[in-house]
Structure formats: C-alpha cells, structure tokens
C-alpha positions in Angstrom: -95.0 245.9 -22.2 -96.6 245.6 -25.6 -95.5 247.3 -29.0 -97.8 247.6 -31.8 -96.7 248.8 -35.4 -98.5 249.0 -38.5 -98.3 250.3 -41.9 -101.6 250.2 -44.2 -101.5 251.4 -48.3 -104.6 251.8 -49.8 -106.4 251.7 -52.9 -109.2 253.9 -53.0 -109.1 255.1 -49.5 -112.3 256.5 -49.1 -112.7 260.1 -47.1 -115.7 262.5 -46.7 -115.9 266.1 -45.6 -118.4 267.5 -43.9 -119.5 271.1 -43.8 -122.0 270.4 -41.1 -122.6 267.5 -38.6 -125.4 266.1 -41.6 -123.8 267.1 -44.7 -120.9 264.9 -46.4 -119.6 264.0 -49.4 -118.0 261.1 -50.1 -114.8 261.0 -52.3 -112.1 258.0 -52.8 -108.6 259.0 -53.3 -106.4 256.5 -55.3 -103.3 255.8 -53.3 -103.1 256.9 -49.5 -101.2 255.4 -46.7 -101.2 255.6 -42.7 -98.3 253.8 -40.3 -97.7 254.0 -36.8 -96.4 252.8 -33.9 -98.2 252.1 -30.0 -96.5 251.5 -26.6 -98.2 250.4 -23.9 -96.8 249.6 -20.7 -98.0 248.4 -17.0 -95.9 248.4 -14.1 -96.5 247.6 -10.1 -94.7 250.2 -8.0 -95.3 248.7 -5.0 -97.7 245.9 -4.0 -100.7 248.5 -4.2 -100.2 250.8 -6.8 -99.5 250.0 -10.2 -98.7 252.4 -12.8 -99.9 252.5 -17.0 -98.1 254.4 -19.7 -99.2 254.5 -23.2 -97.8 256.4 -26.4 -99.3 256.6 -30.0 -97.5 257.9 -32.8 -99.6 258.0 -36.2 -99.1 259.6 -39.3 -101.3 259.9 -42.4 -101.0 260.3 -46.1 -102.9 261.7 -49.1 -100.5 260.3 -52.2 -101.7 260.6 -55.0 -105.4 262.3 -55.9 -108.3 262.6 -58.2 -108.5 265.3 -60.7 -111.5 266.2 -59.2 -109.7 267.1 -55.8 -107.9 270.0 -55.0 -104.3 269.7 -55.6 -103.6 271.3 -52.1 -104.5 268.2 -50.2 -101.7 265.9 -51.8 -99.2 264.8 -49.3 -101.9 265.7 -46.5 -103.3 263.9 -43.4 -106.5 262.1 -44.0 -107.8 264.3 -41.0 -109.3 263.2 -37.6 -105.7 261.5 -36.7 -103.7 263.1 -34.5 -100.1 262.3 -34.7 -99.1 261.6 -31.1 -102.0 260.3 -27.9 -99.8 259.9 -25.1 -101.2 258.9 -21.6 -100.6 258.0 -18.1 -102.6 256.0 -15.9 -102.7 255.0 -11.9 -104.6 252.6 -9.7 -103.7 252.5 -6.1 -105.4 249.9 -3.9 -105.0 251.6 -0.2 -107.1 248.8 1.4 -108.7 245.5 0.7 -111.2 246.0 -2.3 -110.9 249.5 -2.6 -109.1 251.0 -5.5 -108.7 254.4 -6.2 -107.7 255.7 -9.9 -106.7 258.4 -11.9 -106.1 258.7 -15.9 -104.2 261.1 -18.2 -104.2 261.9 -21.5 -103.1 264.3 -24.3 -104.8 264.0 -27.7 -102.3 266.3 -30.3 -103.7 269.0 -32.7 -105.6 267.4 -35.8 -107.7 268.6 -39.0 -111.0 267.4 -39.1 -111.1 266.5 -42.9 -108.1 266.4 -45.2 -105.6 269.3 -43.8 -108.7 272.2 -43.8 -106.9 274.7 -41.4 -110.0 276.3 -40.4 -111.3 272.8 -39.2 -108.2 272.2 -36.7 -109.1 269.9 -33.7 -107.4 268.2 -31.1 -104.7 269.5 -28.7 -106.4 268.6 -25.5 -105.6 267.0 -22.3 -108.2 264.9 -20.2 -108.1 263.7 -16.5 -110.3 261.0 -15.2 -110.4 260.1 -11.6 -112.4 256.8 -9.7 -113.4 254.9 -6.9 -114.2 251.3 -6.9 -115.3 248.8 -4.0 -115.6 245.3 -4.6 -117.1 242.8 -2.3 -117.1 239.3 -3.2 -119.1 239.1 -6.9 -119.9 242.9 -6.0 -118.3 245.7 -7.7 -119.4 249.6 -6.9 -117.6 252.2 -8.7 -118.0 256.1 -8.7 -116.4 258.9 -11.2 -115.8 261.5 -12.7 -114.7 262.1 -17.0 -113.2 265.1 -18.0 -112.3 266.5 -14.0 -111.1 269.8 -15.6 -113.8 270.3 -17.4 -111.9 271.1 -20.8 -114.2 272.4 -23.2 -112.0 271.8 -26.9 -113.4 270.6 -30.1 -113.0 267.0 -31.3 -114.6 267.4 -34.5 -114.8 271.1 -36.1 -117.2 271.6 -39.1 -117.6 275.0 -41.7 -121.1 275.3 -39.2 -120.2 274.3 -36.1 -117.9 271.8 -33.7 -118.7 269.0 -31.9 -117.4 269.5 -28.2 -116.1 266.7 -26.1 -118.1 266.0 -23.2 -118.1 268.1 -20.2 -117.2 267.3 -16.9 -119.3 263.9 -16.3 -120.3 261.9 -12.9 -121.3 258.6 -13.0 -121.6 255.5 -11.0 -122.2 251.7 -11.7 -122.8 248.8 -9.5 -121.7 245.3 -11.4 -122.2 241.6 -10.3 -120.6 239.2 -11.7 -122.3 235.4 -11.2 
C-alpha cells in the first residue's frame, strides 16, 4: 500500500485561459494553494490474479487575486484538477506467460480554466482491457483504450473541446536483452 500527501502554497502561481486550443493568456495570481492525498494499493487474490486500487483526492485554490482579475474567481479551482480519480485495476495470469488485464477509471467533473462553468470537463469513466505473452526475453501484447468508446471532453475551450481519444487498438512486441 502506498499513501501520498501533499500540500503546495504558492507565490505567483501562474494560470492561463484559453479561448481556443492556440489562444492563451497568461496571468499570475499572488497566493494560491493545492493539497491532496493518493492511495494506491496492490493485492494478490490468489496466486494468478492480483488486484490494483487507487484513489486521488485533490483540491485547488485561488486566494487571493490581482486587481486585474475578476473578483469571481477568488476561492476557485485553478481548473484542469478534478477533485477525486479513483480506479480499479486487474491482471489475471490463467497460464504460464499469458496475462490478461483490465483497468478502470473515473476522472470527476472539472473546469478547464479558473471555475468558467461553460468550460466544465471531466466526469468520465474509462475501461482498458489487454493481452500479453511473454516468452523468454519476448513480450507480445495486444489492446484496446477507451473499450466503451466514451466520447467526453477533457479540455473545453469558448471554440471548441478537445475530446479524449476514441476507442484505440494497439499492439507491441518488446525484447528485452
């Protein structure tokens, strides 16, 4: 099991909003501050299947401003940082060198820049599946990202989102000398 926790105040925390994927501005607010905690844990089941759990809690904070921003976004999320990523992972080894797997994962609702309602991204849920055989030094995997194919935003602009990948199916072959 493994615990991670951190807590980070800034001076000048530099943000940017973007209206489109090629348009920013830059902006640093004086005092912001983000903390958090992650759990990770890894468990066998039985001699062939092991089992991975994971949780992140985050949370963000605008406090104190620039005259130049608006006062609206005090107290606000820094935006892209959603406040809770939990997963669940599997890998099942039915036979010698083969290894089936499977991952899942939640990603919570999040504004793409500082707290901008209409750029709200996030709340999503992706499955990942494999298949791996290793031979020796040999190792040939097959998968597939995204199994659902859930079509959400994981960045939202004033023009636009960026989409997360669609349903992807890959394959590698690694050797290791």
């Amino acid at each position: 099991m493994g615990v991670t926790a951190y807590y980070n105040d800034y001076k000048n925390k530099q943000l940017f909003i973007s209206p489109t994927p090629f348009n920013y501005t830059i902006f640093n607010e004086p005092k912001a501050r983000s903390y958090g905690v992650e759990f990770e844990a890894k468990a066998p089941v039985t001699d062939d299947l092991d089992v991975r759990a994971g949780l992140g809690l985050q949370q963000t904070e605008l406090v104190d401003i620039t005259p130049a921003t608006l006062a609206v976004v005090k107290g606000t999320d820094f935006g892209m940082d959603p406040a809770v990523t939990p997963s669940i992972a599997f890998a099942w080894r039915p036979l010698t060198g083969v290894e089936l797997s499977s991952k899942l994962m939640y990603v919570s609702s999040y504004y793409s820049y500082i707290n901008a309602p209409a750029n709200k991204a996030g709340d999503y849920t992706l499955l990942d599946i494999g298949a791996s055989y290793t031979t020796g030094p040999i190792v040939a995997r097959a998968f597939i990202n995204n199994v659902t194919d859930e079509v959400a935003a994981s960045t939202v602009y004033d023009a636009g989102a960026t989409l997360l990948p669609p349903r992807t199916f890959g394959s590698s072959l690694k050797a290791s000398f």
